[in-house]
C-alpha positions as CSV (number, residue, x, y, z in Angstrom):
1,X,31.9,12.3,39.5
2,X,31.8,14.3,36.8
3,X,32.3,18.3,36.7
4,X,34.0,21.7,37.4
5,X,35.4,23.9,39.9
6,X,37.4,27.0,39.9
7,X,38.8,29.2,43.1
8,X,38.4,32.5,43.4
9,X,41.2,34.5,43.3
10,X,41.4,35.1,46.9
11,X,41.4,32.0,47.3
12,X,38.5,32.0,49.9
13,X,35.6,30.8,47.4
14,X,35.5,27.7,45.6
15,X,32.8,27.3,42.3
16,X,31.8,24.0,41.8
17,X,29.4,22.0,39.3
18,X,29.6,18.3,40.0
19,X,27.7,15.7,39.0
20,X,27.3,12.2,40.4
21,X,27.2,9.5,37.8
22,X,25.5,6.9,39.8
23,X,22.2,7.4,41.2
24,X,19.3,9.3,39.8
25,X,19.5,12.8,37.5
26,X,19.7,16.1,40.0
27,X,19.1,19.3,38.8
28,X,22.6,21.4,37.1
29,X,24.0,23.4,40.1
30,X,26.7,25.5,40.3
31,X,27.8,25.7,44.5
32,X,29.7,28.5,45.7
33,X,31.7,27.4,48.8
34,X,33.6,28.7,51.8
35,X,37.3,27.3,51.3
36,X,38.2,27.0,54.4
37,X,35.2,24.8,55.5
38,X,33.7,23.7,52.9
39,X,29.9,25.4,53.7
40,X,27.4,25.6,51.4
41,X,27.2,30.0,51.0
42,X,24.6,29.3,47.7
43,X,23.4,27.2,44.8
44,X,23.1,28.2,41.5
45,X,20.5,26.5,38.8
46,X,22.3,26.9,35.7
47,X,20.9,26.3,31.9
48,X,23.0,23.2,31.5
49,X,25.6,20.2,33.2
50,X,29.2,21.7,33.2
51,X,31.5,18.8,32.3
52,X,34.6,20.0,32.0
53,X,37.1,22.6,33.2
54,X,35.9,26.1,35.0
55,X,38.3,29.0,34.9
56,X,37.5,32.5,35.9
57,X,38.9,35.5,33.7
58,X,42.0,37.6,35.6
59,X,39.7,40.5,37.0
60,X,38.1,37.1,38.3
61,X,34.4,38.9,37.4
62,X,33.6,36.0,35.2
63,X,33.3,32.0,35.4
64,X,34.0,30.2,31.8
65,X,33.0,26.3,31.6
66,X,32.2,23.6,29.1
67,X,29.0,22.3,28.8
C-alpha cells in the first residue's frame, strides 16, 4: 500500500489516504477515522492520490500532503 496519514492533535482522529497497489484503480479518498476503533466517521474525494507524507499545521486546522 501506498499513501498518507496524519493524527489529529488530540489524538482521537486519524487522516488517511491509502492506496492498494494490487487490484483495480479506486477512487482518491481521504478517510477520517475514530482512533480508538478504527470506524469509518467519513470519506473524502480529493482532486488527486496522496503518495507521500500528511502532516497537519500546529493549530492542526490544515492537512499538507504530497501528491
Amino acid at each position: 500500500m501506498v499513501g498518507g496519514t496524519e493524527f489529529s492533535r488530540d489524538g482521537s482522529t486519524i487522516y488517511a489516504s491509502l492506496i492498494e497497489t494490487l487490484g483495480r484503480p479506486t477512487a482518491p479518498l481521504l478517510y477520517v477515522l475514530d482512533s480508538d476503533n478504527l470506524t469509518v466517521r467519513d470519506r473524502i474525494l480529493i482532486p488527486d492520490r496522496l503518495t507521500g507524507k500528511m502532516v497537519s499545521d500546529a493549530a492542526g486546522s490544515r492537512l499538507y500532503a504530497l501528491s
